[in-house]
C-alpha positions as CSV (number, residue, x, y, z in Angstrom):
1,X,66.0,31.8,175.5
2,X,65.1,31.9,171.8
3,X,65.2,27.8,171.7
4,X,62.7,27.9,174.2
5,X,60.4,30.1,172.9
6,X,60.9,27.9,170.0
7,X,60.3,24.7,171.8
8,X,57.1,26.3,173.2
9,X,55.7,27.0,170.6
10,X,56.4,23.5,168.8
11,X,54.1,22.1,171.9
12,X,51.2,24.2,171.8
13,X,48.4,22.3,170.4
14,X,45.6,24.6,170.6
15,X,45.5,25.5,167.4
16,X,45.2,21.8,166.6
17,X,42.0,22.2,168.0
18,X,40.6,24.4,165.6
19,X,41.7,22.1,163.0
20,X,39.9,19.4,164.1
21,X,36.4,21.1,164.0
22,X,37.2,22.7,160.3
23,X,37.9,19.4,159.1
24,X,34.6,17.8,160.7
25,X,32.3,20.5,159.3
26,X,34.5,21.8,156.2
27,X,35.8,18.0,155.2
28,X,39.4,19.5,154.3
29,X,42.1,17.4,153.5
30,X,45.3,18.1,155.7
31,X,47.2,20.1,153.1
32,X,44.7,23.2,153.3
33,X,46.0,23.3,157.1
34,X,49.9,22.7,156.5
35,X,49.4,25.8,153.8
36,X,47.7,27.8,156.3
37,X,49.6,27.3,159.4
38,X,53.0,27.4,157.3
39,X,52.2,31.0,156.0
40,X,53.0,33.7,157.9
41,X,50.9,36.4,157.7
42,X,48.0,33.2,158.5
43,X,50.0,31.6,161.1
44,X,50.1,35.0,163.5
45,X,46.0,35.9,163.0
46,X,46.3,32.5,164.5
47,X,48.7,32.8,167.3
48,X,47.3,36.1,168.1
49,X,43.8,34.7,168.8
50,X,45.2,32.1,171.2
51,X,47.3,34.6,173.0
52,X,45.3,37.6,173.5
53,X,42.8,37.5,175.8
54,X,41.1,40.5,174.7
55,X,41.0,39.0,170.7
56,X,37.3,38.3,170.6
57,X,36.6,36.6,167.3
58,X,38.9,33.9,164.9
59,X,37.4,33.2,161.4
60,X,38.1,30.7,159.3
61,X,36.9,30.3,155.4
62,X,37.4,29.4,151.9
63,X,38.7,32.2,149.1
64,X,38.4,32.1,145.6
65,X,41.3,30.3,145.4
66,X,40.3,27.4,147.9
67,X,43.0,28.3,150.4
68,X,42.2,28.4,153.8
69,X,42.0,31.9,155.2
70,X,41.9,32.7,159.1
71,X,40.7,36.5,160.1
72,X,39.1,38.6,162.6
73,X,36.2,40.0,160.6
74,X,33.1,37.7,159.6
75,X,33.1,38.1,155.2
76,X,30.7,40.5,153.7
77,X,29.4,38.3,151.0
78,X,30.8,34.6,152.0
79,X,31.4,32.3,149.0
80,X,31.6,29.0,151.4
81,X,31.0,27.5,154.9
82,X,32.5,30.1,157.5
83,X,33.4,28.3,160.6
84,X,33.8,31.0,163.5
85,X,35.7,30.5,167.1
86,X,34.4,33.5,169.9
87,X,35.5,34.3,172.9
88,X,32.7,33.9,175.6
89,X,33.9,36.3,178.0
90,X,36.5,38.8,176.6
91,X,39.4,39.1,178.2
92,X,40.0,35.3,179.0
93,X,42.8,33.1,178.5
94,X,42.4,30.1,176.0
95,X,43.8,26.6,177.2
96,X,43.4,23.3,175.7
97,X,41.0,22.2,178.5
98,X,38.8,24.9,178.5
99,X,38.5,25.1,174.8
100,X,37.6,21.7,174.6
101,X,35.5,21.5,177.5
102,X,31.9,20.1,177.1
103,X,30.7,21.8,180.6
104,X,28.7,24.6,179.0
105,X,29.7,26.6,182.9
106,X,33.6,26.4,181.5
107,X,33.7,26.6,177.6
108,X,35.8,29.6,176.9
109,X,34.7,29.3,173.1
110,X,31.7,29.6,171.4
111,X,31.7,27.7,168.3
112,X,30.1,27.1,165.2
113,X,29.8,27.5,161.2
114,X,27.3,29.4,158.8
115,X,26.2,28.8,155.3
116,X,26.8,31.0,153.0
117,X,23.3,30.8,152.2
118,X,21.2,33.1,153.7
119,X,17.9,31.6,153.8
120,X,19.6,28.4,155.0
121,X,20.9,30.3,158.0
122,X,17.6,31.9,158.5
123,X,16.0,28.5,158.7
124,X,18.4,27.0,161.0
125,X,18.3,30.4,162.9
126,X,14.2,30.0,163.1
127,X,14.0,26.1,164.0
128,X,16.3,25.8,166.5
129,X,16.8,29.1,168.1
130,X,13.5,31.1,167.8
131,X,10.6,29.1,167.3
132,X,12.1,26.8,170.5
133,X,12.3,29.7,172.5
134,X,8.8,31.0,171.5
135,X,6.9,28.4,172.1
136,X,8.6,27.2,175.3
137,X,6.1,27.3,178.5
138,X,8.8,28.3,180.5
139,X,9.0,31.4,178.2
140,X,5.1,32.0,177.8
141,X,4.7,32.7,181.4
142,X,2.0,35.5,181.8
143,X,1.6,35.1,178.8
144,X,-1.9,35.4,177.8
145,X,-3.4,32.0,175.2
146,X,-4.6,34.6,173.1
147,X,-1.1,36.0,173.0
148,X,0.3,31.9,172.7
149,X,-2.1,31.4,169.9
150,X,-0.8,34.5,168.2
151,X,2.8,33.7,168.3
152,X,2.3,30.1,167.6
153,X,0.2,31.2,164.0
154,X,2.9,34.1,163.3
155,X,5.8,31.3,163.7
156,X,3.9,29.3,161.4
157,X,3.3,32.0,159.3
158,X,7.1,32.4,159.2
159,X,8.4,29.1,158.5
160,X,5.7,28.6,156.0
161,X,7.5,31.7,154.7
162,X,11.0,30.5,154.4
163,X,10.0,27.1,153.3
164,X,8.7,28.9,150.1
165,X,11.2,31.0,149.4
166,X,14.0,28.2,149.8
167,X,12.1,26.1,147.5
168,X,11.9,29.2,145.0
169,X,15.8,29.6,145.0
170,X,16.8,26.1,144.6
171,X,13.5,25.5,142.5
172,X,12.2,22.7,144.7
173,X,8.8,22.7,146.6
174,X,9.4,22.3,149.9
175,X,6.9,20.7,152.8
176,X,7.1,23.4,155.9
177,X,6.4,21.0,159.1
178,X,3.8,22.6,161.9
179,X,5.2,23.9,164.4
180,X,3.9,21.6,166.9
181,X,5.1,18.2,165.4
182,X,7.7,17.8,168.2
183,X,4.5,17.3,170.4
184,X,2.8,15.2,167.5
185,X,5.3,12.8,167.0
186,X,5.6,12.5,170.7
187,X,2.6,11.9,171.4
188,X,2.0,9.6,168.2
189,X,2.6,6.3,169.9
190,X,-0.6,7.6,172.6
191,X,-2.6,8.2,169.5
192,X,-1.9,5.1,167.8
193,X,-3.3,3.1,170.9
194,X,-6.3,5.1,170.7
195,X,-6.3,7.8,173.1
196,X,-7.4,10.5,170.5
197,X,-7.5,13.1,174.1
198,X,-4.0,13.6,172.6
199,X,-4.9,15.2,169.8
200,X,-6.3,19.0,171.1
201,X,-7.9,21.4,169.2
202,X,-5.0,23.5,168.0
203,X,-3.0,20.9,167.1
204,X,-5.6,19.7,165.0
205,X,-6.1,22.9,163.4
206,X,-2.3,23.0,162.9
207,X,-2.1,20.0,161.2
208,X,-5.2,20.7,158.4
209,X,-4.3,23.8,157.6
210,X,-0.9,22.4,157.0
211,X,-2.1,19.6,155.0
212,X,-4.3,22.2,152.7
213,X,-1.0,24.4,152.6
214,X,0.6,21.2,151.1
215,X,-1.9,20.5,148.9
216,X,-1.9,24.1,147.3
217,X,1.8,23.8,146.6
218,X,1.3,20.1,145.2
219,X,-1.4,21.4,142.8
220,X,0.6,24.2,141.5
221,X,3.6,22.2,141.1
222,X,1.5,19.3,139.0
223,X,-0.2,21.4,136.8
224,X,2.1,23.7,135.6
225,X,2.3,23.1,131.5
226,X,5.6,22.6,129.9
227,X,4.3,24.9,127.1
228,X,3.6,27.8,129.8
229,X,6.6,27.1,131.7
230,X,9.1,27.2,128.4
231,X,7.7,30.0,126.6
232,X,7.3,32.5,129.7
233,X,10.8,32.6,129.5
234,X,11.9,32.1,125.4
235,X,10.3,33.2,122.6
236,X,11.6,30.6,120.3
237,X,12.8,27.9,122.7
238,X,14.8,24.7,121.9
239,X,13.9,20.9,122.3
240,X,16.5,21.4,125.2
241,X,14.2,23.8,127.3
242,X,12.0,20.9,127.2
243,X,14.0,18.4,128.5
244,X,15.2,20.3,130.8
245,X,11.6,21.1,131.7
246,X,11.4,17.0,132.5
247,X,14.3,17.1,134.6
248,X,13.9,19.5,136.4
249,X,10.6,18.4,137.5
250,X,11.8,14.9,138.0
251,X,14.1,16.3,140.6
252,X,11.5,18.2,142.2
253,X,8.5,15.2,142.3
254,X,11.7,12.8,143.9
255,X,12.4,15.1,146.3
256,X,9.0,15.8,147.5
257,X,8.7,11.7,147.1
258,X,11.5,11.6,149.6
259,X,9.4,14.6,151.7
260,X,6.4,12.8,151.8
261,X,8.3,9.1,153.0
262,X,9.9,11.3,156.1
263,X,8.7,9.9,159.2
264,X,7.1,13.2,160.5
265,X,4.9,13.9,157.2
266,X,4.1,10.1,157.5
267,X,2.7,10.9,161.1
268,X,0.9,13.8,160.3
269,X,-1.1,11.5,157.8
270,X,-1.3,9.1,160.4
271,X,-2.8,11.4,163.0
272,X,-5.7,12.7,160.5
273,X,-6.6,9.2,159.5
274,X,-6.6,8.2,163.2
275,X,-8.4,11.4,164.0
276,X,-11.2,10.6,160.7
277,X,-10.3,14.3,159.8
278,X,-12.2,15.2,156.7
279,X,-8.4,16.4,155.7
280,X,-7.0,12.8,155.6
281,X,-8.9,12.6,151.7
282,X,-6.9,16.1,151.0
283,X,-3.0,14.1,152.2
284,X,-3.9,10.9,150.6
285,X,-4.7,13.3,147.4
286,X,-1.4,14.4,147.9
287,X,0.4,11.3,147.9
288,X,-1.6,10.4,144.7
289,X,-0.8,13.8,142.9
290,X,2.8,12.9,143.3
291,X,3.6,9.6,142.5
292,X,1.1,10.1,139.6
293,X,3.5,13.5,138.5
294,X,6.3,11.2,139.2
295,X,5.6,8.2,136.9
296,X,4.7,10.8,134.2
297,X,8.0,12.6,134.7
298,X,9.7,8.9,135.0
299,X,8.5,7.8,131.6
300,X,9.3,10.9,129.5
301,X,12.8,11.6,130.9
302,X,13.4,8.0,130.1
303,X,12.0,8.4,126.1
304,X,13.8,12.0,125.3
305,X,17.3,10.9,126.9
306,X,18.1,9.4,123.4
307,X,16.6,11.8,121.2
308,X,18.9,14.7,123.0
309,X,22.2,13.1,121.8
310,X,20.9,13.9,118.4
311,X,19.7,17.0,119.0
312,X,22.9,18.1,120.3
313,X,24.4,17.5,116.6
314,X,22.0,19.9,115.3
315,X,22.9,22.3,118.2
316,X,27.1,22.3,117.5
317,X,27.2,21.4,113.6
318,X,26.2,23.3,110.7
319,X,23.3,22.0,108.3
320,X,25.4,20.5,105.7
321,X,26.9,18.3,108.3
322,X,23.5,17.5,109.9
323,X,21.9,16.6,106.6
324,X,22.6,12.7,107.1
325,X,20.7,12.9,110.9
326,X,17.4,14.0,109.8
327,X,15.9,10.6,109.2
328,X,17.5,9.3,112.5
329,X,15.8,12.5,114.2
330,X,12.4,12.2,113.1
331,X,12.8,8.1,113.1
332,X,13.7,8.7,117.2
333,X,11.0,11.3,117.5
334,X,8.6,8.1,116.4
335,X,10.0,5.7,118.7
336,X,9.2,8.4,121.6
337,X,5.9,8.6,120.4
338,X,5.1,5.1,120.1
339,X,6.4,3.8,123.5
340,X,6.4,6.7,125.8
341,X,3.1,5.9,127.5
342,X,2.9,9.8,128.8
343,X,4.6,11.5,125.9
344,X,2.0,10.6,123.1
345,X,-0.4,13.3,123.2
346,X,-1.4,15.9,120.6
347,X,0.1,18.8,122.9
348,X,3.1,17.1,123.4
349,X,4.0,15.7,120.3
350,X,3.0,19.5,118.4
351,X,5.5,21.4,120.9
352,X,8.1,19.4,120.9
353,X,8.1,19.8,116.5
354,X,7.7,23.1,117.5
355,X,11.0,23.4,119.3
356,X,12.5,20.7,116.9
357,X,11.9,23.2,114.2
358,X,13.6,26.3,116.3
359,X,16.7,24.6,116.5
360,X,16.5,23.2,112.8
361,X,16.3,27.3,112.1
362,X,19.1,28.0,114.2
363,X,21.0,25.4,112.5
364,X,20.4,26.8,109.0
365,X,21.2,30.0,110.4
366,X,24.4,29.0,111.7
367,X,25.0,27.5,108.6
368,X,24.6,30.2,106.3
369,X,26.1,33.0,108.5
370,X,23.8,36.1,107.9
371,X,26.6,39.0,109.5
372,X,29.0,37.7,106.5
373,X,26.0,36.6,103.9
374,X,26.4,40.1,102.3
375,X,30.0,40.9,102.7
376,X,31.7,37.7,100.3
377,X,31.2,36.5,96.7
378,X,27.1,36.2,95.4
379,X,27.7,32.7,94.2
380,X,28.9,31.4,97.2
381,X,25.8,33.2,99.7
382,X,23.3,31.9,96.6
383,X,24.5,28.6,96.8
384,X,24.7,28.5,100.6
385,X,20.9,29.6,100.2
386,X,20.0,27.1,97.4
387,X,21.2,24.4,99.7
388,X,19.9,24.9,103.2
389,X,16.7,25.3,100.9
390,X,17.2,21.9,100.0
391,X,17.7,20.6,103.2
392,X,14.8,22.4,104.6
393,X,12.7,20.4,102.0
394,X,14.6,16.9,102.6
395,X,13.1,17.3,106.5
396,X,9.9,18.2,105.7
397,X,9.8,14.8,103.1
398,X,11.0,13.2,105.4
399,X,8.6,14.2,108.3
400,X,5.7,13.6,105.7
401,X,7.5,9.4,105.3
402,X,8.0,9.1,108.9
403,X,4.2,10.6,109.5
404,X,3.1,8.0,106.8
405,X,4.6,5.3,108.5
406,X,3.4,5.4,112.1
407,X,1.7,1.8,112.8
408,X,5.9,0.7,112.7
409,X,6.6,2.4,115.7
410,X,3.9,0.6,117.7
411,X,4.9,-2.5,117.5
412,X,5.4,-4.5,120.9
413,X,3.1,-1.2,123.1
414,X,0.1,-2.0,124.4
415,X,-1.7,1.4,124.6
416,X,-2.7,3.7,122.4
417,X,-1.0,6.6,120.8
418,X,-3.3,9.8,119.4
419,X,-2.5,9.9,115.8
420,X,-0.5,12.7,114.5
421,X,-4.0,14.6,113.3
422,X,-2.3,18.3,113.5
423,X,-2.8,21.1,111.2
424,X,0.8,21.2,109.3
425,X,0.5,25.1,110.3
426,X,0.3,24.4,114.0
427,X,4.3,22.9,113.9
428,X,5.5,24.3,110.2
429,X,4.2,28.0,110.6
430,X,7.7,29.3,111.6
431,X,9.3,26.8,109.8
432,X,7.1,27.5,106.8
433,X,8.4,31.7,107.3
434,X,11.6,31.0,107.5
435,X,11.8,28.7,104.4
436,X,9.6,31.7,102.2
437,X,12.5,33.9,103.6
438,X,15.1,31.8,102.4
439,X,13.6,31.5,98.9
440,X,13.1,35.4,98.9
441,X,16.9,35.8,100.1
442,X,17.6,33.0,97.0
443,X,15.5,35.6,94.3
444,X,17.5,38.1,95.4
445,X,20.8,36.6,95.1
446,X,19.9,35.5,92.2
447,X,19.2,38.6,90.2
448,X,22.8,39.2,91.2
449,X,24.3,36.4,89.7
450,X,22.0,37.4,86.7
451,X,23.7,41.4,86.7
452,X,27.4,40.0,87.2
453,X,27.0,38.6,84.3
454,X,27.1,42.4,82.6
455,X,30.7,42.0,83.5
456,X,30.8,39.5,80.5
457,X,28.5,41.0,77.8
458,X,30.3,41.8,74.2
459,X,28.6,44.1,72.1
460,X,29.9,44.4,68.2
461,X,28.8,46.6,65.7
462,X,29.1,50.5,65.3
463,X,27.6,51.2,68.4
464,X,29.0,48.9,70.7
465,X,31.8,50.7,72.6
466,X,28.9,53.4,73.5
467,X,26.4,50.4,74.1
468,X,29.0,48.9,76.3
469,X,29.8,51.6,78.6
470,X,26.2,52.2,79.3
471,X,26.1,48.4,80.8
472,X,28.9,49.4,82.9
473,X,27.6,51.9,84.3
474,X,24.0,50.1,84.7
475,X,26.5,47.2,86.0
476,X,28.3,49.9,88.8
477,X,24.2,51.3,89.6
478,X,23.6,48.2,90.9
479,X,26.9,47.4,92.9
480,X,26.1,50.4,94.5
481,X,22.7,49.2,95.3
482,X,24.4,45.7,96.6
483,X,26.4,47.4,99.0
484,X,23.6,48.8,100.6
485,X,22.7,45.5,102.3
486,X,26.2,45.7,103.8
487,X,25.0,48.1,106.3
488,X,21.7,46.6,107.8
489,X,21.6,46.4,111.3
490,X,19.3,43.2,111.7
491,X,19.3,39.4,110.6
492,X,17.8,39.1,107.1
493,X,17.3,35.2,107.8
494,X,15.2,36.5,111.2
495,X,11.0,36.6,109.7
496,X,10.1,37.2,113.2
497,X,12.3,39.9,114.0
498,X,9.6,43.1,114.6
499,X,12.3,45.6,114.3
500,X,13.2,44.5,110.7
501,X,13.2,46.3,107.9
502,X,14.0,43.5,105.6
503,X,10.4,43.5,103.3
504,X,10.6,47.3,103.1
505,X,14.5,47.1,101.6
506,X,13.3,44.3,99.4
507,X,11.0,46.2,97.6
508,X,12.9,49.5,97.6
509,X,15.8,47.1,96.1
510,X,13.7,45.9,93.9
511,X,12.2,48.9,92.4
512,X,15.9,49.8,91.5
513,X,16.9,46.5,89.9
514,X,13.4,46.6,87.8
515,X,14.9,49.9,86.4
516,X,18.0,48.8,85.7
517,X,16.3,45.7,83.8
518,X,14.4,48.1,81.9
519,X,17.8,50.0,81.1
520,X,19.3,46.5,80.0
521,X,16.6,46.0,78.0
522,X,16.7,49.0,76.0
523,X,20.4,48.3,75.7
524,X,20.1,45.2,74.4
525,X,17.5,46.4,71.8
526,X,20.2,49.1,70.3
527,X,22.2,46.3,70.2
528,X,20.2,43.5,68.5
529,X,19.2,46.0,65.9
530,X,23.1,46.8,65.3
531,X,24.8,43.6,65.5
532,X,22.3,40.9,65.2
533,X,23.9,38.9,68.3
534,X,23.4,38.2,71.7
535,X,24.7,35.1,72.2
536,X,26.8,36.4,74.8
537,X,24.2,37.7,77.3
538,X,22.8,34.3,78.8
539,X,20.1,34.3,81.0
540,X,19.8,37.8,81.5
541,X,17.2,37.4,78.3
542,X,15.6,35.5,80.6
543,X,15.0,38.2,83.2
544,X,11.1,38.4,83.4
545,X,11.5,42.3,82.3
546,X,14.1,42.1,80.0
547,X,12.1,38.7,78.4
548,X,9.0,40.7,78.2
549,X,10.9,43.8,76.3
550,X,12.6,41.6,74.0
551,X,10.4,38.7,72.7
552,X,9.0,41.1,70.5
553,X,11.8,41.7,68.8
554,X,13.1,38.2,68.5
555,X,12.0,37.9,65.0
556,X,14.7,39.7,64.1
557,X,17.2,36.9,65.6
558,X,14.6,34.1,64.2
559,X,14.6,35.8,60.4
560,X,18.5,35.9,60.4
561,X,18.9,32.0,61.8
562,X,16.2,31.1,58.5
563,X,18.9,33.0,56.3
564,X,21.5,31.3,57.6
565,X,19.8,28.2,57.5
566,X,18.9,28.7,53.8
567,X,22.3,29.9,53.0
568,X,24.3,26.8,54.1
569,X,21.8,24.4,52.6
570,X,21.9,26.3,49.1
571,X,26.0,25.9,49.7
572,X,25.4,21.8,50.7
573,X,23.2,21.5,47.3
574,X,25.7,23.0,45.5
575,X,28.3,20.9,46.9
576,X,26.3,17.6,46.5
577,X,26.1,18.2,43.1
578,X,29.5,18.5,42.3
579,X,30.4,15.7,43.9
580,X,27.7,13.8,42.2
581,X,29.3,15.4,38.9
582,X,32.9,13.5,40.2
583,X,31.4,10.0,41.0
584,X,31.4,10.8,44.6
585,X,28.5,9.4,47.0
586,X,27.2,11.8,49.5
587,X,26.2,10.2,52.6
């Protein structure tokens, strides 16, 4: 008995036909089926579905994982295509004839798939179930045409509707087709031999307003700016907002290209033109906006494909690294104005420094690391200052060479480029900030370098052990002080930060480092007038308040240097002489 059960089940091929729908509509290879049907908790949703009659519903879809899951429950939030098998009458037995049946009287299924995207199902919902049965005669009976009219403008109204918001999530402008252009394009081939009778007011109507709907969403798509579009969503955006900007459009002017070469939108044109509607101007205006936007987008996706592969460098590597592609960046950024025959223009050319310039920023930022600047040694943070500094100023030479030099990148274009005649403010202001910040970051390091230095100061003489500890203590004052910057909870590279404190700290650090200078100085001045020597002190005689309380007193220094001097020429006279005395010659 159990071997026949067995046997039984090895011949039942019903739910081979489920498998041969999923892998029309799904395109599943044969393996997502074998793991399905060889699991077992999958294999009886299945076999309960074919053998009871009173099962209504069999789902099959994708999970996270890609496996193939069959239930009885449509998902909540599908991730893929769902492809769904219902009973039509419940309870009914399921054979392979009637399941494959194309009689609609003797289907026992009802079959089909949904998107996972809503508004997709909504517009398939809309064009093929409701609008059909809406605007069916058979339907409108008793139907008032006021009430026809009605339905037909709210259906419009609809699609119209969905046709926006589709082209809003997939960020594409999408053509909604009138609802009449079933009876358009069937009666096109009347219309084309000149019975116009075809063409009746509403349909007219239909297609105009249509047309001016198009237009509308042409116009706004056209003459959106790259600078509005970029900076309504970044403050400081990158050179690759930009290019993605151009793609992005590319994609969208191709595809509405491809819209606008569809044999229905082509009709619609026809009709007007046939029909001398003073509309036919506004779609052939439509067709110009496009392929006008198109050859634009074209042309500068074409020119700023190269410069992105150097840009990227400056995106992933530090500045130190990036040093050596600075002439090759602005040399490309030449090239793209020379031969891009869209790209040349003053507000082109100025945003896309302006971007340049962000991620040159970011770079240096990167580079110098502000979350650690203040926590490691003071030499290293100066020097990784001093340099970026450096580069900073090796692009800006450079861009003044490459902006000195602009007749080489014109040679074999036939139009004309607009000179770069620019304000340096309108593409180096931010740049310009964040290179004073930088410098003011470099001062600042600086006078640290300068009071580490303390650590190394000798002081002889009678008073120099008391001299001594009073620098160490001026030295520990300003550690303290140091430390401080430790604990600030913004980016002291960031000049446009609004929430900063960094100018306000400055100067409150500031004030305390000119009083510790004022304490050296006095220190040193107890010192010169006890031992006559600062040799050891360096260039913190040439901090500007410690310089300013000591020149006056360098005399003392100067007077002992002339004694010296004196003294070891009277000893040198002396010597000559005695050697003179001995026959010796003194070179």
């Amino acid at each position: 008995m159990a071997e026949d059960e067995k046997k039984k089940e090895k011949v039942d091929e019903r739910p081979e036909f489920f498998w041969n729908y999923i892998t029309k509509t799904m395109r599943l290879k044969q393996e997502k089926w074998t793991k399905c049907t060889t699991t077992n908790e999958f294999k009886e949703i299945i076999n309960t579905f074919v053998n009871d009659a009173y099962q209504e519903r069999l789902i099959f879809t994708l999970n996270t994982a890609a496996v193939l899951v069959p239930s009885f429950n449509f998902p909540e939030k599908p991730t893929s295509k769902v492809v769904y098998f219902i009973r039509n009458d419940v309870p009914s037995t399921l054979t392979l004839q009637n399941m494959s049946s194309t009689r609609i009287c003797s289907q026992a299924l009802m079959i089909g798939d949904i998107l996972p995207n809503v508004l997709e199902n909504l517009s398939v919902i809309c064009d093929d179930v409701i609008f059909p049965l809406l605007n069916n005669p058979v339907n409108q009976n008793g139907w008032t045409s006021v009430i026809v009219n009605d339905m037909k403008t709210e259906s419009q109204d609809l699609r119209n509707g969905i046709a926006q918001m589709k082209g809003l999530v997939i960020n594409r402008t999408i053509l909604p087709l009138p609802i009449c252009i079933d009876e358009v394009m069937e009666n096109a081939p009347a219309i084309a031999q000149g019975n116009l009778g075809k063409v009746n007011h509403l349909m007219k109507h239909a297609l105009e307003f249509m047309v001016v709907k198009w237009l509308d969403s042409v116009e706004d798509l056209v003459h959106v700016k790259a600078r509005d579009k970029i900076f309504s969503k970044e403050d400081f955006p990158r050179p690759e907002h930009l290019m993605n900007f151009w793609e992005t459009r590319l994609e969208n002017l191709e595809n509405l290209a491809d819209q606008l070469g569809d044999k229905r939108i082509k009709t619609i044109g026809f009709v007007l033109e046939r029909i001398r509607s003073v509309f036919e101007s506004s779609y052939r205006r439509i067709v110009e906006l496009v392929l006008e936007a198109l050859a634009e987008a074209r042309d500068i996706t074409k020119y700023l494909t190269p410069l992105r592969k150097i840009i990227d460098k400056f995106e992933t590597a530090d500045m130190d690294e990036n040093r050596p592609n600075i002439r090759p960046l602005l040399l490309t950024v030449g090239l793209v104005w020379g031969h891009s025959k869209y790209f040349h223009t003053l507000d082109n050319m100025v945003l896309l420094f302006q971007l340049l310039h962000n991620t040159l920023i970011e770079c240096a930022i990167r580079t110098i690391e502000p979350d650690a600047i203040f926590q490691g040694d003071v030499d290293e943070a100066y020097k990784k200052i001093s340099t970026n500094i450096n580069h900073l100023e090796f692009y800006r030479s450079t861009y003044k060479d490459t902006r000195g030099s602009l007749k080489k990148f014109k040679v074999g274009t036939e139009f004309n480029s607009q000179d770069w005649t620019w304000h340096p403010s309108e593409i180096f202001g931010r740049f310009d900030k964040f290179l004073a910040r930088l410098e003011t970051l470099g001062e600042l390091f600086e006078t640290g370098r300068d009071f580490i230095k303390l650590e190394k100061v000798t002081v002889g003489g009678l008073k120099g052990r008391q001299i001594t500890m009073a620098i160490e203590k001026i030295l520990e004052e300003y550690n303290g002080y140091y430390r401080e910057w430790s604990n600030i909870q913004y980016n002291p590279l960031d000049p446009d930060y609004q929430g900063s404190t960094f100018e306000q700290d400055r100067l409150a650090f500031k004030q305390k480092t000119d009083i510790l200078e004022r304490k050296i100085a006095f220190q040193f001045e107890k010192a010169l007038e006890d031992s006559h020597d600062l040799l050891l002190c360096g260039s913190l005689l040439l901090r500007p308040i410690i310089k300013a309380h000591m020149d006056p007193l360098m005399h003392v220094l100067v007077d002992d240097f002339a004694d010296e001097i004196n003294a070891v020429k009277a000893d040198f006279n002396e010597f000559q002489k005695i050697c003179e005395s001995e026959g010796i010659t003194v070179p």
